[in-house]
C-alpha positions as CSV (number, residue, x, y, z in Angstrom):
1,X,29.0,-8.1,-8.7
2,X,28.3,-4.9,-10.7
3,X,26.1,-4.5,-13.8
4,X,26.7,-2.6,-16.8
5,X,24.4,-2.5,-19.7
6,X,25.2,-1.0,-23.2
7,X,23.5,1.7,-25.1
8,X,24.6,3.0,-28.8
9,X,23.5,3.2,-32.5
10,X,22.8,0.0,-33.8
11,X,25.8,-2.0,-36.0
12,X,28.5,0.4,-33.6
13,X,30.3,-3.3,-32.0
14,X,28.4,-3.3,-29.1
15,X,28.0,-7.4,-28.9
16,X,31.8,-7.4,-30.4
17,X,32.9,-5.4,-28.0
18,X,31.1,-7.5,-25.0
19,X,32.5,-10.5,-26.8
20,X,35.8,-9.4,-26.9
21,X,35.7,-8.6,-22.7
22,X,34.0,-12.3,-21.9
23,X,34.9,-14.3,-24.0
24,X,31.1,-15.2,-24.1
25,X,28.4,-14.6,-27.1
26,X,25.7,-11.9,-25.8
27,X,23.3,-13.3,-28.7
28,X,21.1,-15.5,-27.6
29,X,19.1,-16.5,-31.0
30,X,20.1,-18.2,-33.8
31,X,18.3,-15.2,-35.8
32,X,20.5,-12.7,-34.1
33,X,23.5,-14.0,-35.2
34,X,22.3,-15.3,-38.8
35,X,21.5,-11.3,-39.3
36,X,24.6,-9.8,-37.2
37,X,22.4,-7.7,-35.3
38,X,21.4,-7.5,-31.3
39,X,17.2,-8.0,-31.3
40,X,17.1,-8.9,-27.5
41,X,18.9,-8.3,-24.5
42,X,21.8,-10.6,-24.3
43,X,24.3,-11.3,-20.8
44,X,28.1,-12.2,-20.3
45,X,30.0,-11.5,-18.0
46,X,34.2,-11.0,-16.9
47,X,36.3,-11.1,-14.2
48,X,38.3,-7.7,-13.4
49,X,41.9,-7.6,-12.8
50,X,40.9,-5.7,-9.5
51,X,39.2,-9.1,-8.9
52,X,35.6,-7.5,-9.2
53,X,33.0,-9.2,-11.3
54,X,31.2,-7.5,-14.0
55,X,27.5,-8.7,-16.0
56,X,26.8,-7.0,-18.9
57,X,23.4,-6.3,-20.2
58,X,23.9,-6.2,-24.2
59,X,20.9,-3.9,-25.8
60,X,19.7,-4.0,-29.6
61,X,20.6,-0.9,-31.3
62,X,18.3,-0.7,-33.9
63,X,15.6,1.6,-33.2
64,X,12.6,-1.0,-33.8
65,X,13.9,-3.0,-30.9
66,X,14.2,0.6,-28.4
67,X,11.4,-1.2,-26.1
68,X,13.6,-4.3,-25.7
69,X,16.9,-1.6,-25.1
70,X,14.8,0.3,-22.2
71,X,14.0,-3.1,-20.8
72,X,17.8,-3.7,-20.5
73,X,18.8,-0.4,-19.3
74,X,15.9,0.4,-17.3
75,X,17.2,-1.4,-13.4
76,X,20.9,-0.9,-14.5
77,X,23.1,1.2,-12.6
78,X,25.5,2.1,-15.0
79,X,26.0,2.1,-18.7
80,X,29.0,1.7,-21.4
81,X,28.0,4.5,-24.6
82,X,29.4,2.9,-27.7
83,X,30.2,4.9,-30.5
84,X,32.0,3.9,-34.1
85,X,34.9,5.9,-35.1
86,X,34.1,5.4,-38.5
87,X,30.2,6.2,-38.2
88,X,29.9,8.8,-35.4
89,X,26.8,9.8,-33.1
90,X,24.4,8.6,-34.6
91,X,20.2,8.8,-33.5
92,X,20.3,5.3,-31.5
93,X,23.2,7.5,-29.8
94,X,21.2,10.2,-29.2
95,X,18.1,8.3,-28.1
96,X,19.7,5.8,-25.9
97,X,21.6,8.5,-23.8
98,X,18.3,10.3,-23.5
99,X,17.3,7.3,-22.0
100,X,19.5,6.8,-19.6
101,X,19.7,10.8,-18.9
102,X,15.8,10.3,-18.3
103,X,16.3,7.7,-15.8
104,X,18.5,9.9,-13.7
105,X,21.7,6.9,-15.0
106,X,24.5,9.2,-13.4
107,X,27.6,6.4,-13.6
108,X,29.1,5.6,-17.2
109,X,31.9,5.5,-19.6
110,X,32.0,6.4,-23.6
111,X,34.3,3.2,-25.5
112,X,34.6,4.7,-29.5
113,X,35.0,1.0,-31.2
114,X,36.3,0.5,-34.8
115,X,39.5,2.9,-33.6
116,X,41.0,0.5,-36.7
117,X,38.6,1.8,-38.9
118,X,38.7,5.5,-38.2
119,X,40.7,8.6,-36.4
120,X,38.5,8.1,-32.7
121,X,39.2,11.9,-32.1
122,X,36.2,13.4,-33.9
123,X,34.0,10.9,-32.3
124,X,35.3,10.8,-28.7
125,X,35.2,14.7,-29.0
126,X,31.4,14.4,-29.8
127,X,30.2,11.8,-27.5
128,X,31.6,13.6,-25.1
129,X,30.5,16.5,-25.2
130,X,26.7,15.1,-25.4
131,X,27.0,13.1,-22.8
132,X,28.4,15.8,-20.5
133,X,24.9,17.9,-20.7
134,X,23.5,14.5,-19.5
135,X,22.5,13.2,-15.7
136,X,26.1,11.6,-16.6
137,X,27.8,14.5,-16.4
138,X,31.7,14.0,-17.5
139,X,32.9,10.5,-18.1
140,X,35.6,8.7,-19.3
141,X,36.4,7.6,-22.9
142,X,38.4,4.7,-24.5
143,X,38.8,4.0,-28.0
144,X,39.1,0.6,-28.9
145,X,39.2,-2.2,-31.7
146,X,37.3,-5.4,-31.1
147,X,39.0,-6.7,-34.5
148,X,42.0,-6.2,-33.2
149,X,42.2,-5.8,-29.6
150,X,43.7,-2.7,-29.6
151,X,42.7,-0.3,-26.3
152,X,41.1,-3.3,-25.0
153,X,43.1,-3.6,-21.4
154,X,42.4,0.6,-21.6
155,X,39.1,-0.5,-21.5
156,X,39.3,-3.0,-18.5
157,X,41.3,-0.8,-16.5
158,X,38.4,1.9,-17.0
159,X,35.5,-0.4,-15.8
160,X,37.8,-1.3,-12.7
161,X,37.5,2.3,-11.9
162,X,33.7,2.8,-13.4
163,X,32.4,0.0,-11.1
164,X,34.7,1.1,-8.0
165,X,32.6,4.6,-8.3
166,X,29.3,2.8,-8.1
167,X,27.0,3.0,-4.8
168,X,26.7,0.5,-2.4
169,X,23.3,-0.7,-3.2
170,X,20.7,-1.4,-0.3
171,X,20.7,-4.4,1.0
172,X,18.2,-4.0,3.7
173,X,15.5,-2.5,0.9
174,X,12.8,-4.4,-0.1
175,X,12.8,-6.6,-3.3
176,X,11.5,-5.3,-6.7
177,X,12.9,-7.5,-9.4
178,X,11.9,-7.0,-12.6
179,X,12.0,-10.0,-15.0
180,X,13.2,-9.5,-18.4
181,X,13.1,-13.2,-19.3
182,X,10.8,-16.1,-18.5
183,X,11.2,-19.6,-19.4
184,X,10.6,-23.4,-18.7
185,X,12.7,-25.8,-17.8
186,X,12.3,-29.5,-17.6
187,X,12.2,-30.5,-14.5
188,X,12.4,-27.2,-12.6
189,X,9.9,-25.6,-13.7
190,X,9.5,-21.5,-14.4
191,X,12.3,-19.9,-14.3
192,X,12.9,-15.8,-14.4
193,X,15.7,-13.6,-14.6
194,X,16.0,-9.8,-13.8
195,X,18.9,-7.1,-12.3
196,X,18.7,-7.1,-8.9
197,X,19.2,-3.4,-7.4
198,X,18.2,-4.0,-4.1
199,X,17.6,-5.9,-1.4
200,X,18.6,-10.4,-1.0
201,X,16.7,-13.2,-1.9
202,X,17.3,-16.5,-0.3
203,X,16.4,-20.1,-1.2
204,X,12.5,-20.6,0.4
205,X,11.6,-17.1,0.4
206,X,8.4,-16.3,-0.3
207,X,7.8,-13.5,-3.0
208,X,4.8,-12.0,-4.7
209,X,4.4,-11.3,-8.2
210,X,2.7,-7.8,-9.7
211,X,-0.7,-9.1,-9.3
212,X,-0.1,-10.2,-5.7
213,X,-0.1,-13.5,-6.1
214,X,2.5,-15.9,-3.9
215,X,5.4,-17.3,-5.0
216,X,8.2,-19.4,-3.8
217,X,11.8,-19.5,-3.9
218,X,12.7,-23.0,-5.1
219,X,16.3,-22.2,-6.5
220,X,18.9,-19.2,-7.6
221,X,21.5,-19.0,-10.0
222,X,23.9,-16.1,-11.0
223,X,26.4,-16.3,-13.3
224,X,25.8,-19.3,-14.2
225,X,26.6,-21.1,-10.4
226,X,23.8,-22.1,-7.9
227,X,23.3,-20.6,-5.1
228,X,21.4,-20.0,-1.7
229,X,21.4,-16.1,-1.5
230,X,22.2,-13.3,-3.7
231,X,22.5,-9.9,-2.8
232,X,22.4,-6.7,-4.8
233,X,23.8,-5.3,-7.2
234,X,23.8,-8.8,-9.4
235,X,22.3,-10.4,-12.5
236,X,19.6,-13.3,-11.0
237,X,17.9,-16.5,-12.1
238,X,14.9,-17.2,-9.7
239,X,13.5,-20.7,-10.5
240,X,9.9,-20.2,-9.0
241,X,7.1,-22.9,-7.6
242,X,3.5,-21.8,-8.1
243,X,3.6,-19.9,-11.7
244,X,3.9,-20.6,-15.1
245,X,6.1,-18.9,-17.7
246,X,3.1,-16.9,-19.0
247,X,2.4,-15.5,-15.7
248,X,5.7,-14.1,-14.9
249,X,6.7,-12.6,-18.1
250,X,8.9,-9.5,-19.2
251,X,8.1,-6.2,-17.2
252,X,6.5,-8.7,-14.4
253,X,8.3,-7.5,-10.6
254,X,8.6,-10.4,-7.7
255,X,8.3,-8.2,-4.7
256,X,9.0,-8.3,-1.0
257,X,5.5,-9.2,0.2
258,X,3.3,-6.1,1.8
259,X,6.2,-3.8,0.7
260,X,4.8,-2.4,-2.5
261,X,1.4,-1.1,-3.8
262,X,-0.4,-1.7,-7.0
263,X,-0.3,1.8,-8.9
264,X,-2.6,2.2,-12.0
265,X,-2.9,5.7,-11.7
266,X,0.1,8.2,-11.2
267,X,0.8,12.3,-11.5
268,X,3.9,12.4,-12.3
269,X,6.6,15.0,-13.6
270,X,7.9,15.2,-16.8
271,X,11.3,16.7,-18.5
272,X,12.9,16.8,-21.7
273,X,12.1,18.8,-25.2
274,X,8.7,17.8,-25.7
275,X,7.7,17.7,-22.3
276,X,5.0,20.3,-22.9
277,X,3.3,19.1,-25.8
278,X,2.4,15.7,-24.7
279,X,-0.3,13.3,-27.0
280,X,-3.2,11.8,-25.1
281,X,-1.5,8.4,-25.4
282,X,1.9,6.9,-24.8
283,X,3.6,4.3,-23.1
284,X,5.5,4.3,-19.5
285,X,8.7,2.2,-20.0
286,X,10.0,1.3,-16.1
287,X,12.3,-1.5,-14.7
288,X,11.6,-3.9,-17.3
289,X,7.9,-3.2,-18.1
290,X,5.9,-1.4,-20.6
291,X,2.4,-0.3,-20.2
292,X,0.2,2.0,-22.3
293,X,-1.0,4.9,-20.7
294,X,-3.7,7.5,-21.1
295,X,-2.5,11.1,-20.4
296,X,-3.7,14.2,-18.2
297,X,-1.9,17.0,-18.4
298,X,-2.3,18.8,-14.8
299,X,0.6,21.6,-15.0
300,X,3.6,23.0,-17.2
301,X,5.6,19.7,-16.4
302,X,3.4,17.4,-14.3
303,X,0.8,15.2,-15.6
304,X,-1.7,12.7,-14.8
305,X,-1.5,9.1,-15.9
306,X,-3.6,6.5,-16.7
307,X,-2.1,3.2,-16.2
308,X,-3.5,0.1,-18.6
309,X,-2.8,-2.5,-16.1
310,X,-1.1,-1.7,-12.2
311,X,2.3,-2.0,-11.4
312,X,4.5,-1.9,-8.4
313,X,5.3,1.7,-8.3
314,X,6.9,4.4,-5.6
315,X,7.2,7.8,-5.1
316,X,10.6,9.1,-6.7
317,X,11.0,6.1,-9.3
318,X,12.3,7.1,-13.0
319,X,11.0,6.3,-15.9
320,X,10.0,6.9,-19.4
321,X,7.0,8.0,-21.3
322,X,7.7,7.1,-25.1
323,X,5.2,7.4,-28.5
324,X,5.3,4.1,-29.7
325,X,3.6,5.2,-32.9
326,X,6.4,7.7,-33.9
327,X,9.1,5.4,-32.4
328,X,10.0,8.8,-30.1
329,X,10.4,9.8,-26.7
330,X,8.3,11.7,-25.3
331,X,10.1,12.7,-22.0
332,X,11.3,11.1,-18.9
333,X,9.2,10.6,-15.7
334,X,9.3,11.4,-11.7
335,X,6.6,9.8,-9.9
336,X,5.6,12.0,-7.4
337,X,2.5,10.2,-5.9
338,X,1.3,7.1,-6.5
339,X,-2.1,7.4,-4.6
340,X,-3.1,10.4,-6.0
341,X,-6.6,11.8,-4.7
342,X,-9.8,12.0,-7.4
343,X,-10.5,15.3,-9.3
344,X,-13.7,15.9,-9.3
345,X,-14.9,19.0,-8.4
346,X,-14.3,21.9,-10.4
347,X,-11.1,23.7,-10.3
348,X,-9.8,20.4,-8.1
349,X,-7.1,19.8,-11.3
350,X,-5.4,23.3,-10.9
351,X,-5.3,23.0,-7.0
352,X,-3.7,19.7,-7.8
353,X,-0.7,21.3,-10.0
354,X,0.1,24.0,-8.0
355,X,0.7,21.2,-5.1
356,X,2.8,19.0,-7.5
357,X,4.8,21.8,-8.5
358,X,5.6,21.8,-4.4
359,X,7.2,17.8,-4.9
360,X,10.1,16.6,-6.4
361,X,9.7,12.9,-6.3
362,X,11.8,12.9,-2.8
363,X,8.9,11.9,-0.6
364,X,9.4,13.3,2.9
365,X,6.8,11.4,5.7
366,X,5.6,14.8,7.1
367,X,4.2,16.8,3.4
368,X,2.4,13.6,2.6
369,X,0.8,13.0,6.2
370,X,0.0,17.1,5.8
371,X,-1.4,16.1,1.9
372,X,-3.5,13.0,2.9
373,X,-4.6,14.1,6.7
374,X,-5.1,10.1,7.9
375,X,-3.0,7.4,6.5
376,X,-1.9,3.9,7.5
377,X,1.8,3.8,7.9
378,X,2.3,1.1,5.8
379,X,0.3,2.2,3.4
380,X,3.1,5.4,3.6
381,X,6.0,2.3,3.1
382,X,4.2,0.9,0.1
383,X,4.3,4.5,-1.7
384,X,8.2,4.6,-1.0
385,X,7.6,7.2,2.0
386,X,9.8,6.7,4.9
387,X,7.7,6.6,8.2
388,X,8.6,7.7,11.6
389,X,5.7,9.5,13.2
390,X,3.8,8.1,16.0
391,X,0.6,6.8,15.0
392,X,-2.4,8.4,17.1
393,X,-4.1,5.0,16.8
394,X,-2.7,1.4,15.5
395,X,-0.4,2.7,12.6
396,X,-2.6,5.8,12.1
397,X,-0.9,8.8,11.2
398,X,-2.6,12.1,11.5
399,X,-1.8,15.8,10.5
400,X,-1.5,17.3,14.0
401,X,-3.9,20.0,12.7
402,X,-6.1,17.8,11.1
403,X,-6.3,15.9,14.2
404,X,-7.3,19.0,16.5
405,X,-10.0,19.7,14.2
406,X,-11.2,16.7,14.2
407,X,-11.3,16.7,18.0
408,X,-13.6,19.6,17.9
409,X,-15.9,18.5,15.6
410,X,-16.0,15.3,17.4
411,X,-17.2,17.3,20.6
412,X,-19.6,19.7,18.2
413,X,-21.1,16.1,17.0
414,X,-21.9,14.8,20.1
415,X,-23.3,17.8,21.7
416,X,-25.9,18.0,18.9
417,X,-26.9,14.6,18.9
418,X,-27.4,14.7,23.0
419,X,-29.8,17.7,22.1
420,X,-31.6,15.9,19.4
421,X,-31.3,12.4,21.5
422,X,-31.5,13.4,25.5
423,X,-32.8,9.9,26.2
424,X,-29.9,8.4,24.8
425,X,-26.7,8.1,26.7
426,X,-24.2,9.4,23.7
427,X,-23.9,9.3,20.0
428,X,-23.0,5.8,18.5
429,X,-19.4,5.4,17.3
430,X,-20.5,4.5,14.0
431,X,-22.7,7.0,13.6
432,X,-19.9,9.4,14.8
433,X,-17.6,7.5,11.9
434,X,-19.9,8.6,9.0
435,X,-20.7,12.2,10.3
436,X,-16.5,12.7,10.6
437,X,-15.8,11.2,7.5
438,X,-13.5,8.9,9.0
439,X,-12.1,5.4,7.8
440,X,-11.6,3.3,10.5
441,X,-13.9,3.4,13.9
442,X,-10.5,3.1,16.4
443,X,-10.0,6.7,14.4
444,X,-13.4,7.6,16.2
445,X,-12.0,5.9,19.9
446,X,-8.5,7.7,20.0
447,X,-10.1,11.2,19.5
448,X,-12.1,10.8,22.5
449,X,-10.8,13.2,25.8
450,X,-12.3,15.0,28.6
451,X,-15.0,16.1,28.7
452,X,-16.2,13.1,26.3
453,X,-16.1,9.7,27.7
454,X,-16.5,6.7,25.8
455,X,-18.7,3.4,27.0
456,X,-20.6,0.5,25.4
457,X,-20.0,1.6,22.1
458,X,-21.1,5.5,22.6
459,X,-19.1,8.5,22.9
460,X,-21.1,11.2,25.5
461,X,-20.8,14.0,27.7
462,X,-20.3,13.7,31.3
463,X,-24.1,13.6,32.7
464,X,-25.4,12.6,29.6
465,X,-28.3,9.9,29.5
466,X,-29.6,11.2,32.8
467,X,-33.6,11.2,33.0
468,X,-34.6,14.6,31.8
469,X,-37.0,16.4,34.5
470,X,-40.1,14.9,32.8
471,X,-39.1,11.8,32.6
472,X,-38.2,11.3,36.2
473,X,-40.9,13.1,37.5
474,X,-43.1,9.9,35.6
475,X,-41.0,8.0,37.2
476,X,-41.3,8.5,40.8
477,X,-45.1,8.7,40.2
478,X,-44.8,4.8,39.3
479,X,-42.7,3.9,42.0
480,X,-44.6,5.8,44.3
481,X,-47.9,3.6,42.9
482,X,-45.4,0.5,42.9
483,X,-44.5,1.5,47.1
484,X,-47.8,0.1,47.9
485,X,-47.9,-3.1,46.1
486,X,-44.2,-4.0,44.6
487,X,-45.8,-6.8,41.8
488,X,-48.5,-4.6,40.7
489,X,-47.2,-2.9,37.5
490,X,-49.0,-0.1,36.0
491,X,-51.2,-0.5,32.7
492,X,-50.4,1.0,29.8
493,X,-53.2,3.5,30.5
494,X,-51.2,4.5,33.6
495,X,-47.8,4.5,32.2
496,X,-49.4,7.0,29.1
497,X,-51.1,9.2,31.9
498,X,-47.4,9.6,33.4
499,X,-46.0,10.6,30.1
500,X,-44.1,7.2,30.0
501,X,-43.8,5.8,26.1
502,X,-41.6,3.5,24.9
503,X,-38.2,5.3,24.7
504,X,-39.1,7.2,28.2
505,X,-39.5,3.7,29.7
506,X,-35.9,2.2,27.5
507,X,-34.5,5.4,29.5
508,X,-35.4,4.5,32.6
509,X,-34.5,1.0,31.9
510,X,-30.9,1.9,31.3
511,X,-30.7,4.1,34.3
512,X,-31.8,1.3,36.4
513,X,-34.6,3.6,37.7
514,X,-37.0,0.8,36.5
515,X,-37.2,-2.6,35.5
516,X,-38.6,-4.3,32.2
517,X,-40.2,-7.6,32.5
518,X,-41.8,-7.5,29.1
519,X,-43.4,-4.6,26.7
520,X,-45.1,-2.5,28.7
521,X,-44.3,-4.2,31.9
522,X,-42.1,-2.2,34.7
523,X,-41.9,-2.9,37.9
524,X,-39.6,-0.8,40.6
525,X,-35.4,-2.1,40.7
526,X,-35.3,-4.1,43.4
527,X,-38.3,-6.5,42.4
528,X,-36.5,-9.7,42.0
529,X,-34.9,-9.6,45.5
530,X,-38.2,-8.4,46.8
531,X,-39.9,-11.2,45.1
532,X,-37.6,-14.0,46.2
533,X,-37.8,-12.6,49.7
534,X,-41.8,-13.2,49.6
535,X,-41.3,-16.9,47.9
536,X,-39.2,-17.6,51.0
537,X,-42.1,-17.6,53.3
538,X,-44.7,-20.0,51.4
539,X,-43.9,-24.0,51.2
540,X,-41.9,-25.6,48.8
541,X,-42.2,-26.3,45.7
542,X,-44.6,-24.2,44.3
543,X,-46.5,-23.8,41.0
544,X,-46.9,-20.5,39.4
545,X,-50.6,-20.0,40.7
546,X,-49.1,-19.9,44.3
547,X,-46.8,-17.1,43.2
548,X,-48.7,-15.4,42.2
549,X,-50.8,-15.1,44.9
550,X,-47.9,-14.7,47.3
551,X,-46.8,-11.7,45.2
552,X,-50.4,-10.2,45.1
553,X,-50.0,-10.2,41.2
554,X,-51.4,-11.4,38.0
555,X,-50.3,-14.2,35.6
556,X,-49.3,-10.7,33.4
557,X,-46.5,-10.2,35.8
558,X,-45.5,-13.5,37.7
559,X,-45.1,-15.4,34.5
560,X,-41.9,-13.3,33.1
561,X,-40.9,-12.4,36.7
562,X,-40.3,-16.5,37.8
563,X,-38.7,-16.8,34.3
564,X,-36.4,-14.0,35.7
565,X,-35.9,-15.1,38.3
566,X,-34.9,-18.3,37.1
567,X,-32.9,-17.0,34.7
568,X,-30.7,-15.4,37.5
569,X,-30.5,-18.6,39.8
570,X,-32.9,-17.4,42.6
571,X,-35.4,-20.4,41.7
572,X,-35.2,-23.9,39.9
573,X,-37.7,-25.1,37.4
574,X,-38.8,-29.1,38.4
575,X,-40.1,-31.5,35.7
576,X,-43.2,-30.6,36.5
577,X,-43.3,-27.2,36.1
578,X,-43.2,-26.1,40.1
579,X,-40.1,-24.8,41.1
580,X,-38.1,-24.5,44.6
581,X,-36.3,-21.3,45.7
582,X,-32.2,-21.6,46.0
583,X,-32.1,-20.5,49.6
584,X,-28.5,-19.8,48.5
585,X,-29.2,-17.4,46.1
586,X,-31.8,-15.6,47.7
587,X,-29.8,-14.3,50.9
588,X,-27.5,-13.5,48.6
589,X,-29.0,-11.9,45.9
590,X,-27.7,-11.1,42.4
């Protein structure tokens, strides 16, 4: 299927003329045809003799209803430019091929209609020639009658060749369809339809709306016949489970899940006459959707805009800023970035022009992983960015320079920390995430090479944690005290004449040149095994106060060594509160 919408002055035989190739009435309200004028988008569609199938999008013509036109026009491909012999170009003319010029529409024909009326000539000459300065370039041009059917099989014999020129659309792209109806009905449900550019949608898919919310596939028509799948380019009916009417309205997209962002603010490029005098205000016309936006102007053609509500946008989409005020508009749109970073330091919005005036809405993977420095790879696919890079982490891409820096400031980092820290063994990864600015702790893991290691949630230096001098002098002088009675641990007073404090004794701790039964309480590595070696010798069971007098110790240290030792299977706690060495354990000590 193809899909051409019209565009022209308003009262020029646009719904005649669609009439007159279908067979079908593009007015959809009773209103419509009580005042024999187009006020919302209609849709028929015809057969070609080449056996191709054609939709038509019918637009209003009258400029009050331009919003509903650029709803029509807005995911169409291509576009039939009617013109009245009698009447001319006319300003609906001129500001519907601006349209279609701002959204980059490069595929149309011009059809004069009243050719009864009035010589066609003047006003083929014209449109042509105005169209021709246009992103349409030079176009065909058939002057017809819908009164009388005169140049009508011209005209079929032209869209045969209009609609053989078209693109193949992509069917592998993700789905962005933007609903330009929404309505109930009884006992289906919610039902929307939209142009489908890209991309299939099959029967049980599961879509999301603009707000992220699920949705299901429940059923699909086109062209009036059910069916499982349909593939772009075609006119769709998606009958939805999950929403209501209200929530899928006009300028609402159902989306590939995960495959677009939610854009509410833009910078974006902007052409056409008044281009550089821009208000504050406007309103972004894209796909089907309208939403007021605030304006920034950043450079001679790029601004900055401020979205009222987010949509599903990508780098390189067209659109259209209009003035809904002066019913004029105001230029058409690029989007060059739709995750554009804050400006708030000063001179940070003239920086930011002179590196949009680098883009031209074609988003190429290595400029934006140069722009951003880290960004998730599908975070890259949701802006429209193709990405092929190897991640240097999960789906982390990195600006190779970026990255190297980051490597040396990584090492910079931890050698400062050791110096402020030599008790420690290495900076904490976390810590490490904050000081590098960096979003995501694996960032902080896959930087780490020789000579850094990483372990238990640090990153050090080869050597580091080792007992400075001090320190391990302290410590010899307690296992030199502990040599002559192994259960005997130091006082505090002794451990404070060593030079031994808390973090000195944590050190030593970690080192294994000491173990902690308690605060304060250290006793030389080994003590366990010694300990269960000396409980081997006295009867069994036995209570604590035996112990403790086979260790030579006090009820200080024997309580929270037999708890250790418990606690690593050498003894066994009885009911009542003696305990029996597990000869097992002991000769083969943990």
């Amino acid at each position: 299927m193809h899909v051409v919408a019209t565009a022209g002055h308003v009262d020029h035989g646009k719904s005649t003329l669609v009439r007159a190739l279908t067979g079908m009435e593009p007015d959809r309200w009773a209103e419509e045809r009580r005042r024999g004028m187009t006020i919302d988008l209609g849709f028929a569609w015809t057969e070609l003799p080449s056996g191709e199938t054609v939709a038509f999008v019918d637009v209003p013509g009258h400029e009050r209803f331009v919003p509903n036109m650029l709803a029509g026009v807005g995911p169409v491909p291509a576009a039939m430019i009617v013109v009245a012999a009698d009447d001319g170009w006319m300003p609906q003319s001129a500001e519907h091929l601006a349209a279609l010029d701002a959204l980059g529409v490069r595929h149309g024909l011009i059809v004069v209609t009243r050719s009864d009326l009035a010589d066609p000539g003047p006003a083929i000459a014209q449109a042509r020639a105005e169209v021709a300065a246009t992103s349409l370039g030079e176009v065909a041009a058939v002057a017809v009658s819908g009164a009388t059917g005169e140049g009508l099989p011209d005209l079929v014999a032209a869209l045969d060749r209009l609609v053989a020129a078209l693109p193949e659309p992509d069917l592998d792209a993700p789905v962005r369809l933007w609903a330009d109806r929404a309505f109930t009905i009884r006992g289906s449900g919610t039902v929307v339809t939209g142009t489908l550019g890209a991309g299939r949608i099959r029967v049980g898919d599961e879509l999301t709306l603009s707000d992220g919310r699920a949705v299901h596939v429940r059923g699909l028509q086109s062209l009036g016949r059910a069916i499982d799948e349909v593939v772009a380019v075609a006119r769709v009916a998606v009958n939805l489970r999950g929403v209501e009417p209200t929530d899928a309205g006009r300028g609402t997209a159902l989306l590939t899940p995960g495959e677009f962002g939610a854009a509410d603010l833009i910078d974006v490029r902007v052409t056409g006459d008044d281009a550089h005098d821009l208000p504050r205000t406007g309103t972004l016309h894209i796909g089907a959707a309208s939403v007021p936006v605030r304006v920034r102007p950043l450079g001679p053609d790029t601004v900055r805009l401020r979205l009222d509500r987010p949509l599903p946008l990508r780098a390189g989409d067209r659109a259209l800023l209009r003035d809904p005020g002066l019913r004029r508009l105001m230029g058409g749109v690029t989007v060059l970035d739709v995750a554009p970073p804050a400006l708030a330091r000063r001179g940070a919005a003239a920086a930011r022009a002179t590196e949009l005036a680098t883009m031209d809405g074609r988003p190429d993977e290595r400029d934006e992983v140069r722009r951003r420095l880290l960004v998730r790879r599908a975070d890259l696919r949701r802006m429209g960015v193709p990405a092929a890079m190897t991640p240097v982490t999960g789906d982390w891409l990195a600006d190779p320079a970026h990255w190297s820096s980051l490597g040396e400031a990584l090492i910079t980092a931890v050698t400062a920390y050791s110096k402020r820290h030599p008790l420690e063994p290495g900076m904490p990864v976390e810590e490490l995430r904050r000081a590098l600015d960096l979003p995501d702790r694996a960032l902080v893991e896959a930087l780490v090479s020789p000579p850094l290691a990483y372990r238990n949630g640090r990153i050090a230096r080869p050597g580091a944690g080792d007992l400075p001098a001090p320190v391990a002098q302290a410590v010899a002088l307690i296992r030199a005290d502990l040599a002559e009675n192994p259960f005997a641990a130091p006082e505090a007073a002794r451990l404070a004449e060593v030079g031994l404090g808390p973090r000195q004794i944590a050190a030593a701790v970690r080192t294994g040149a000491l173990l902690r039964l308690g605060d304060a309480v250290v006793l030389a590595p080994d003590a366990v095994e010694a300990a269960a070696r000396a409980l081997a010798t006295i009867p069994q069971p036995f209570t604590l106060s035996d112990a403790r007098k086979a260790l030579n110790t006090t009820r200080r240290v024997a309580v929270p060594l037999l708890e250790l030792l418990d606690k690593r299977g050498h003894t066994r706690r009885l009911p009542d509160d003696r305990r029996v060495l597990d000869q097992a354990a002991s000769q083969n000590p943990v």
